[in-house]
C-alpha positions in Angstrom: 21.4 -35.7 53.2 21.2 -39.2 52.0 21.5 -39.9 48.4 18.1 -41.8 47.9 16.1 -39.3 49.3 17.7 -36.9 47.4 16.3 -39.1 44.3 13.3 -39.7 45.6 12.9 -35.8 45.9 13.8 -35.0 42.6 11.7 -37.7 41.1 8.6 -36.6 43.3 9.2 -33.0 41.7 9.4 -34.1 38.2 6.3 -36.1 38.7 4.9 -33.5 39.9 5.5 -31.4 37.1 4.1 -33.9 35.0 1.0 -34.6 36.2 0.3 -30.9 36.0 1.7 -30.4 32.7 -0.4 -33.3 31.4 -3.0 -32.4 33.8 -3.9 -29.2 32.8 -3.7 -29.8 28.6 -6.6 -32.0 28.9 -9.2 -29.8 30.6 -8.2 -27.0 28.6 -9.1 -28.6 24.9 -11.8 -29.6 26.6 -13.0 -26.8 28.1 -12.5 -24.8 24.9 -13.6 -27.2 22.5 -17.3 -27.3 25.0 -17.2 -23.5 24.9 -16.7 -23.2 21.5 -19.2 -25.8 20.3 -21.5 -23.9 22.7 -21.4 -20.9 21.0 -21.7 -22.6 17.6 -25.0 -23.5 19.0 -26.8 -20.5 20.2 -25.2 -18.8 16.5 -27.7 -21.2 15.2 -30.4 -20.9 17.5 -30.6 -17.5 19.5 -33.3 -18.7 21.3 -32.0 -21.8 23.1 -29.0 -19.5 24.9 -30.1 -20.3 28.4 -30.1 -24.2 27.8 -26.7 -24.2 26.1 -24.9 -21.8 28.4 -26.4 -24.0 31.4 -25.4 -27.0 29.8 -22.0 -25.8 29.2 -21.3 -23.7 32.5 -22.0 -27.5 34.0 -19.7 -29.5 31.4 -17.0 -26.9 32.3 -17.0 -27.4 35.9 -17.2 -31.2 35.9 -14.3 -30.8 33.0 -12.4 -28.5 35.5 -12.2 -31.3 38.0 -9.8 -33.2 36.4 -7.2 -30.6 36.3 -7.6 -29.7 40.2 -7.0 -33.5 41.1 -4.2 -33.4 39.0 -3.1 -29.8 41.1 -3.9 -32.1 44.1 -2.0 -35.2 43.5 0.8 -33.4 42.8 0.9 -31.2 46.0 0.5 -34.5 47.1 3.8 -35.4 45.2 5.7 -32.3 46.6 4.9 -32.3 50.2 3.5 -35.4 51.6 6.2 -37.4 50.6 8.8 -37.7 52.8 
């Protein structure tokens, strides 16, 4: 096995691991700082549950997106480099 592709591995599978590790951190505050904002809300008003848990199902989702490009680009990373 040549020694720069042995690199070039190694530092595809630490970027990898990086992009997920920093990947993933950012939709989860996010996610639970929405969800938890959310809940503040219908607390306060009972009667605007449906708009809130709408609004938030939606935020989540388009939140969750970030963290399965970052799972993508770092399959990416593992397996289409050669």
């Amino acid at each position: 096995m040549d020694m720069g592709y042995a690199i070039m591995k190694a530092a595809c599978a630490i970027a990898a691991g990086l992009c997920m590790g920093i990947g993933a951190i950012g939709p989860a505050l996010g996610e639970g700082h929405a969800v938890g904002k959310a809940l503040e809300g219908i607390a306060r008003q009972p009667e605007a549950t449906g708009d809130l848990r709408t609004t938030m199902v939606l935020g989540c989702a388009i939140t969750e997106t970030t963290g399965i490009y970052s799972l993508l680009i770092s399959f990416l990373l593992l397996f289409a480099v050669n």
